[in-house]
LUMLUM-36879 format. One record per residue (C-alpha): x, y, z; residue in three letters. Coordinates in pm, whole numbers. Example, Ala and Ser with C-alpha at 12.3 -4.5 7.8 and 13.67 -1.06 7.14 Angstrom:
2
        u        v        w   rest
     1230     -450      780    Ala
     1367     -106      714    Ser
//
This chain:
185
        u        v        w   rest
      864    -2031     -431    Unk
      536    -2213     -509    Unk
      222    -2005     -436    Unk
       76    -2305     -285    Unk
      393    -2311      -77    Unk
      374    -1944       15    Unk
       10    -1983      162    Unk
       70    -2260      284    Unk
      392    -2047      494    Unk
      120    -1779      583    Unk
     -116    -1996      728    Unk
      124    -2172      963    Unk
      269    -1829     1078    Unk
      -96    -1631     1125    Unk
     -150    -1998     1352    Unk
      173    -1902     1540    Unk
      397    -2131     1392    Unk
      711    -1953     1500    Unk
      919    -2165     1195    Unk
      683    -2073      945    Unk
      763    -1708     1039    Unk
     1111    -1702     1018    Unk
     1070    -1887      681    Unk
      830    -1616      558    Unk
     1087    -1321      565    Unk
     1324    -1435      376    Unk
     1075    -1591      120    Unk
      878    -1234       80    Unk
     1133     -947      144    Unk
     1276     -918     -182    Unk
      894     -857     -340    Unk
      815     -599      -42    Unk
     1147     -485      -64    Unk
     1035     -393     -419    Unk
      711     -266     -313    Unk
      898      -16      -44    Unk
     1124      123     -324    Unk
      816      187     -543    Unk
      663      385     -269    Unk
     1013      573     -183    Unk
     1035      678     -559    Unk
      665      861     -552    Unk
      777     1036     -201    Unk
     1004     1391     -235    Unk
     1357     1367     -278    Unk
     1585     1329        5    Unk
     1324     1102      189    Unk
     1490      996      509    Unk
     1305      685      502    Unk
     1448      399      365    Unk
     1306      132      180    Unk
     1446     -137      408    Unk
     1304       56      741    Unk
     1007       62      533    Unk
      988     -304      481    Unk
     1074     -395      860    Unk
      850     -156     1020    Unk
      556     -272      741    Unk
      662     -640      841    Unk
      673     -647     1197    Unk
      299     -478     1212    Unk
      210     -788      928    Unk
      359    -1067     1216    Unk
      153     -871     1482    Unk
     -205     -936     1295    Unk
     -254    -1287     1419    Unk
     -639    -1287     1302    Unk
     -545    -1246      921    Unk
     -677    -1565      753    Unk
     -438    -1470      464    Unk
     -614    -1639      146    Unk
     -313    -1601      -98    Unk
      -14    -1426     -172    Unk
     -162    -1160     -375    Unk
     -355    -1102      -29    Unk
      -61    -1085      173    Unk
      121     -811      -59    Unk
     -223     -611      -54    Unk
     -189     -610      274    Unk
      169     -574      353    Unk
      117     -231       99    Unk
     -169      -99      307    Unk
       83     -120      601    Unk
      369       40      434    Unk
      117      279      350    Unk
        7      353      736    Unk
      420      356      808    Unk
      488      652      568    Unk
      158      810      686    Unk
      244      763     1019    Unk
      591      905      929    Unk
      480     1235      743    Unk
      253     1302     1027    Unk
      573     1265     1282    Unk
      773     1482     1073    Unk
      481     1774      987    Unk
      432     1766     1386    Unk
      777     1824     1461    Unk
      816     2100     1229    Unk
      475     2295     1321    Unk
      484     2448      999    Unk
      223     2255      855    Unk
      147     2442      541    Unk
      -76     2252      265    Unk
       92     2208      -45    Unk
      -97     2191     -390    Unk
      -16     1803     -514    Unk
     -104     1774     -874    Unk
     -281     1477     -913    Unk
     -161     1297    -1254    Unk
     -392     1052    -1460    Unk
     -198      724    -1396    Unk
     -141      785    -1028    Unk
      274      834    -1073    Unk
      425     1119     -975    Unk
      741     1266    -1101    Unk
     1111     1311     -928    Unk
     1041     1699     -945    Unk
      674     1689     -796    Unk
      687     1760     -410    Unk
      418     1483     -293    Unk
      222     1513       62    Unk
      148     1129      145    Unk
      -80     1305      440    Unk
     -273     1477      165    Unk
     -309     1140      -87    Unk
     -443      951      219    Unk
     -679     1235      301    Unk
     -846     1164      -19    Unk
     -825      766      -25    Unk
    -1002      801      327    Unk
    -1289     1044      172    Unk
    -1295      792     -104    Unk
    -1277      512      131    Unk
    -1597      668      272    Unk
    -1774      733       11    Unk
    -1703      351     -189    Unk
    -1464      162       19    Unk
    -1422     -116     -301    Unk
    -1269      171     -508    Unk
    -1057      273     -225    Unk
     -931      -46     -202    Unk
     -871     -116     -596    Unk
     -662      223     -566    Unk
     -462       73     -330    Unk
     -409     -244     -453    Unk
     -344      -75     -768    Unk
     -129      234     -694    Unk
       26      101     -354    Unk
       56     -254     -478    Unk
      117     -297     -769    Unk
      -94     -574     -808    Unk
     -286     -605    -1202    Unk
     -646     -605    -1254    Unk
     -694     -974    -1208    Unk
     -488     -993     -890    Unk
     -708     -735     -730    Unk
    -1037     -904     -882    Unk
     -907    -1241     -647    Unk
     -816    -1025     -337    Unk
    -1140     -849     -356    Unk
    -1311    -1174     -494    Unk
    -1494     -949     -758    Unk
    -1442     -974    -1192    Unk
    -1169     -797    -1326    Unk
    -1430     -628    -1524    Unk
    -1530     -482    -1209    Unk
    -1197     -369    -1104    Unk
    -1139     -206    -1431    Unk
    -1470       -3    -1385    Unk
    -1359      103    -1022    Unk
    -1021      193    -1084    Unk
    -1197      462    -1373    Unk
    -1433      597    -1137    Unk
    -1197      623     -856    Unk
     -949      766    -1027    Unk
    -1141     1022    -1194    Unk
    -1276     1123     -851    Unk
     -922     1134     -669    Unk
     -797     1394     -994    Unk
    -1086     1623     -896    Unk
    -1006     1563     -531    Unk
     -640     1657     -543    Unk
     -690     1907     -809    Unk
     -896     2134     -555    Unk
//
């Protein structure tokens, strides 16, 4: 699909065009279907979420925002990984409150933001820190999340954030030296 075509799909649907959302879906899911698997594969094994749950839930809260002027596609898959981001944050939270036992757990932080099959990862604990960095400098928040969440390169970010990729490159270094000493603690 076009980009031209795919904004031109978002715009209709954000406008309520109820054709232009059922034509969205099937246009997108296989690119947030990939998105949802990338997530799944930093989470600990034998994750009970699954990546298509993941993409529905993420989806049906992207339909709900109805005030999103959505400017491109790289936009809309920023977006649509900040809200499979809140899902699985949402989700850890549900699960840590049903099992009361709600022990921190060290999570090595690793210099290019993956984490291995064997590393036991607290998505409660990573958010923690994106929303301290998000308070501190909410544009290197967002470059992390673009970024990490994503997926999306340096000049993809630079157009959702409408900044130079020169600038992206500098955030991403400073945020990501300041999330290692965060999760390192």
């Amino acid at each position: 699909m076009a980009v031209a075509e795919l904004t031109d799909l978002l715009h209709r649907a954000a406008q309520g065009d109820k054709q232009a959302e059922a034509d969205l879906m099937p246009r997108v899911y296989r690119q947030l279907h990939m998105i949802a698997m990338s997530y799944l594969r930093r989470e600990r094994s034998g994750h009970t979420l699954q990546a298509t749950a993941l993409v529905n839930e993420a989806y049906l809260r992207l339909v709900g925002q109805k005030t999103v002027d959505w400017k491109n596609r790289a936009h809309f898959f920023g977006v649509a990984a900040q809200a499979m981001r809140r899902v699985l944050v949402d989700y850890a939270r549900q699960k840590g409150a049903e099992k009361r036992g709600n022990h921190s757990i060290h999570v090595p932080f690793n210099e290019d933001l993956s984490v291995s099959a064997q590393q036991s990862v607290l998505v409660t604990e990573i958010d923690a820190a994106l929303e301290r960095l998000a308070r501190l400098n909410p544009r290197q928040a967002k470059v992390v999340e673009l970024r990490f969440f994503s997926g999306l390169n340096e000049e993809e970010i630079a157009e959702v954030l409408g900044i130079s990729s020169r600038t992206v490159k500098r955030d991403w270094t400073v945020a990501r030296a300041w999330l290692y000493g965060e999760l390192s603690q």
